[in-house]
C-alpha positions in Angstrom: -33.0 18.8 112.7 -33.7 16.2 115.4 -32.4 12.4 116.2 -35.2 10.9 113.4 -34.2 13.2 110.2 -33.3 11.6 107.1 -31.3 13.5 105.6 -32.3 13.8 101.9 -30.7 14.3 98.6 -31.3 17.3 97.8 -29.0 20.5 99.6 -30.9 21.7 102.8 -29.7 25.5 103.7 -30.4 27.8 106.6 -29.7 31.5 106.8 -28.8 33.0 110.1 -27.5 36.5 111.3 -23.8 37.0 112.8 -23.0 39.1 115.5 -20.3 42.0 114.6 -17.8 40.1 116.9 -17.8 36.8 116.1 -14.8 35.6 114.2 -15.2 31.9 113.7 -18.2 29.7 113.5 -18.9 26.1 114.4 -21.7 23.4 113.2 -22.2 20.6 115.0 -24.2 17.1 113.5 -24.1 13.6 114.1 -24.6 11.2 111.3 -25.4 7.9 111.2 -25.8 5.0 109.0 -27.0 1.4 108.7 -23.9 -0.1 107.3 -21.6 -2.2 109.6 -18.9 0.8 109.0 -18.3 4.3 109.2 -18.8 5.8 106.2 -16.6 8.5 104.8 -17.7 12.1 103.3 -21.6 10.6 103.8 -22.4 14.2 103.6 -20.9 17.8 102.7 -21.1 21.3 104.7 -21.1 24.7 102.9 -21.1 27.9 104.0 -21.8 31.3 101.9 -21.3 34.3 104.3 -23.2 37.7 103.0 -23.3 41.5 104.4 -25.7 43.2 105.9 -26.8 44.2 102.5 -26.2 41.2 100.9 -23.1 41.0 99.5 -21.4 37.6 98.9 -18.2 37.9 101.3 -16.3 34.2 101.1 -12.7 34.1 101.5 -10.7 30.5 101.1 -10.7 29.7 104.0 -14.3 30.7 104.9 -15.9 28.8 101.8 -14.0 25.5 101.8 -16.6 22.7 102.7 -16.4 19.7 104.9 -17.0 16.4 104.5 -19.0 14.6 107.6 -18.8 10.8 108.5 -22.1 8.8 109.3 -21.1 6.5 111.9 -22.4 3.0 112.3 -25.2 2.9 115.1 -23.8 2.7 118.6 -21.0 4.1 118.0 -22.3 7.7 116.6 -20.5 10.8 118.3 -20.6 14.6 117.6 -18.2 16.3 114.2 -17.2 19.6 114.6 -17.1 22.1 111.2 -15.1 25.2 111.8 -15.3 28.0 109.3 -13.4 31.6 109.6 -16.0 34.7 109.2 -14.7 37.0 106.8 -14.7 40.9 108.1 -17.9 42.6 107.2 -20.3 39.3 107.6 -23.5 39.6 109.3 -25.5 36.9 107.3 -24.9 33.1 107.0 -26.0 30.5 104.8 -25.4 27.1 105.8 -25.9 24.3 103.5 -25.8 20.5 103.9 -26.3 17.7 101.2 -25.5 14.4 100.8 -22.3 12.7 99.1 -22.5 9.2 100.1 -23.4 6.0 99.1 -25.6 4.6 102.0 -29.6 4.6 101.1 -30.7 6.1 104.1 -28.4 8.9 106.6 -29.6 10.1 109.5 -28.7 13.1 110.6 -29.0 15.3 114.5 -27.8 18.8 115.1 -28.3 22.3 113.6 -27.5 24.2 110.5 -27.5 27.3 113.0 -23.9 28.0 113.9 -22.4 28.6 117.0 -19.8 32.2 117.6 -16.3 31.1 118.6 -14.4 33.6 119.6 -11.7 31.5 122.0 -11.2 28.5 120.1 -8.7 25.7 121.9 -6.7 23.6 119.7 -5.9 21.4 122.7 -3.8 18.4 123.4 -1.9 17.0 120.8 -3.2 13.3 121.2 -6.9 14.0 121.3 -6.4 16.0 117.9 -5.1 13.2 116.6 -7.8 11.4 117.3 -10.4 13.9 116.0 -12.4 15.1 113.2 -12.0 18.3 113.5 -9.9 19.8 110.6 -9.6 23.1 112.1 -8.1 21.6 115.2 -5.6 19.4 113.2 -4.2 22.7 111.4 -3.9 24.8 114.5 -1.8 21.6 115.6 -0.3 21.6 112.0 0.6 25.7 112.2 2.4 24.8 115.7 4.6 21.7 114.5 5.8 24.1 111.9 6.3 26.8 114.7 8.3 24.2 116.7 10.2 23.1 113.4 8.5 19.7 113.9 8.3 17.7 110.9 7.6 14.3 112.3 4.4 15.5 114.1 3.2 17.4 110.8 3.4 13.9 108.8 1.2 12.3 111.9 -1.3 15.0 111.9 -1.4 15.3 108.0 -2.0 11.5 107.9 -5.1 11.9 109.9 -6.1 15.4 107.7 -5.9 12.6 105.0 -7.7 9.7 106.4 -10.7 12.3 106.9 -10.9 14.0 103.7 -8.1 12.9 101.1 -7.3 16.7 99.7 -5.2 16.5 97.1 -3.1 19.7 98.6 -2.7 17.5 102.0 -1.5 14.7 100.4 0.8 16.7 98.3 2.1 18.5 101.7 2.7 14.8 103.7 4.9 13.9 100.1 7.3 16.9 100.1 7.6 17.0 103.9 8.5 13.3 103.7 10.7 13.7 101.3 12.4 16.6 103.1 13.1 14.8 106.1 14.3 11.8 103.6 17.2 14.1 102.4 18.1 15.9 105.9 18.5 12.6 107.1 20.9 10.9 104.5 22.4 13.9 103.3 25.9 14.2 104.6 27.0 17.6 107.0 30.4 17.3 105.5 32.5 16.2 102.9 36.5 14.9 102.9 39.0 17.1 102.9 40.2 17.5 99.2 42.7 19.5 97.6 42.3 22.7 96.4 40.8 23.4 92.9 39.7 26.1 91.0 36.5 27.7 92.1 33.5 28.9 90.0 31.0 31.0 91.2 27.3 29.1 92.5 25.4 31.9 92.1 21.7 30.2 91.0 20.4 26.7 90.2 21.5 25.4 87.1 18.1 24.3 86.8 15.9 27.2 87.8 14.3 28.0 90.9 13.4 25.6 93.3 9.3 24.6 93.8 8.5 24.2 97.2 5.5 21.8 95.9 8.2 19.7 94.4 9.6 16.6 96.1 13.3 17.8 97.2 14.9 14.3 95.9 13.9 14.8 92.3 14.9 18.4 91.6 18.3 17.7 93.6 18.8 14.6 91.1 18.1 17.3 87.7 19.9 19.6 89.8 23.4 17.5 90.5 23.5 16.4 86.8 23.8 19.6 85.8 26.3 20.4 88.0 28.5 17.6 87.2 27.9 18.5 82.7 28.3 22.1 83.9 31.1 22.3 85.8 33.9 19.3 85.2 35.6 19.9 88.1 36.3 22.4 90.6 35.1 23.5 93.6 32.0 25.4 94.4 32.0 28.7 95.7 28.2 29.2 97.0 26.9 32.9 96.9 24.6 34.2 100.1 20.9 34.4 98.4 17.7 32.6 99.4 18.5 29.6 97.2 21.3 28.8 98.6 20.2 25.9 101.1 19.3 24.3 97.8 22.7 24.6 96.6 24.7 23.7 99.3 22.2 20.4 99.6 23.4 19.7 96.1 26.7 19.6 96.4 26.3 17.8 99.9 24.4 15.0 97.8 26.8 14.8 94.8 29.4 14.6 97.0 31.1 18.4 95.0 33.6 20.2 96.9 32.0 24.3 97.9 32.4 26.4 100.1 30.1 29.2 101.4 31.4 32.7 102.9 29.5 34.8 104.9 25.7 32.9 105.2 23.3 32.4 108.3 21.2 29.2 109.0 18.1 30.8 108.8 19.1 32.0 105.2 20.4 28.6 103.8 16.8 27.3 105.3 14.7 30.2 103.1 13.9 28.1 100.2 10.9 25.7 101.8 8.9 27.0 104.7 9.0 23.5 106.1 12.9 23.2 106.1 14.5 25.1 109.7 17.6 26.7 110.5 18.1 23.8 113.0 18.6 21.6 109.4 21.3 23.5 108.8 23.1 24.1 112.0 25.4 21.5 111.8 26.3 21.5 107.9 27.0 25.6 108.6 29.4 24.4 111.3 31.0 21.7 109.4 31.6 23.7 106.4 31.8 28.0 106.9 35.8 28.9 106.2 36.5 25.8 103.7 
């Protein structure tokens, strides 16, 4: 395609061969439009990836489109799509068709993908700044890694901004909402005398959802506790719901205690929640 394609309605799709050692493949376009403003998901990039005999190979994370701006004129620079090659692929279709509104899009670049096999994420501020999805997540893996959830909500915000998945903006709630509750939760509770205990073993509730704010199942949660148990203090039972547990009765204000339990543990029930959330309420409260 050069600078003076229109890119049409209908789905425009180019086969090409893979090498046997590529592992990740990149397509590069510029859009643009006539209106005053960029214009969001003005076009759509598949990708079906095939064997040598033909064979339809797509994975998830291979076969998820993405959604190109057209800039305004003047102000048009290069998008990046990244897609993972599943093992086996030697063929590639790649497939582009408009989505947007604007009568005319033009379009520069090639459907024929480029082999990646060193990708960069690079600096943290120029991904933020971006449209490059697969950049943003390698940035998203590492906040995680560093037990980061302030940066995740940034880079999730512009994952959002580009493409408004509903699984992004579902991520961005909970991980709000889990930093919401770390922060006003407290790491101990006054010194009380001592009452009978009762055994913690589960949630009264069920198990916890990770794809479930934290704030609303803690409210079911600590309503049960207070109909279920009248009284008494806690005695919270090493499992991998634990952390759930002990945030319960650290948001009703309930007297527990907890024998014989690691940070790491008490943090098992959401992959974005870190032993580091629970370093100081282990200190505060282990023995009591």
């Amino acid at each position: 395609m050069s600078a003076r394609t229109i890119l049409p309605r209908r789905v425009i799709s180019v086969a090409s061969i893979l090498s046997t050692a590529t592992k990740t493949i990149r397509i590069q376009l510029s859009l643009v439009t006539a209106n005053i403003n960029p214009e969001r998901a003005a076009a759509r990039v598949y990708v079906d990836f095939f064997s040598l005999f033909g064979t339809k190979l797509n994975t998830e994370g291979a076969s998820r489109p993405h959604d190109f701006f057209a800039d305004a004129v003047g102000s048009v620079v290069p998008q990046n799509a990244y897609f993972d090659v599943p093992s086996g692929a030697r063929w590639v279709v790649v497939k582009i068709k408009r989505s947007g509104s604007s009568r005319r899009i033009g379009v520069h670049g090639s459907l024929r993908p480029n082999a990646i096999n060193d990708f960069q994420q690079g600096p943290l501020a120029e991904a933020l700044a971006s449209r490059d999805r697969k950049i943003l997540e390698a940035h998203l893996s590492a906040s995680q890694a560093a037990k980061d959830r302030q940066t995740a909500m940034r880079l999730l915000e512009r994952m959002i901004y580009l493409e408004r998945r509903e699984a992004d903006e579902t991520l961005l709630r909970v991980i709000a909402d889990l930093s919401s509750v770390f922060h006003s939760v407290p790491a101990r509770l006054p010194e009380e005398p001592a009452k009978p205990q009762f055994d913690y073993e589960t949630p009264l509730v069920g198990g916890y959802s990770p794809r479930v704010p934290l704030t609303k199942w803690l409210a079911l949660e600590t309503r049960a506790l207070r109909e279920t148990t009248k009284g008494g203090c806690a005695r919270i039972l090493a499992n991998d719901q634990a952390g759930i547990m002990v945030l319960a009765c650290l948001f009703e204000g309930f007297p527990f205690s907890m024998v014989d339990h690691s940070a790491q543990q008490l943090a098992a029930f959401h992959p974005w929640v870190f032993d580091s959330d629970f370093s100081e309420i282990l200190a505060f409260n282990t023995g009591h």
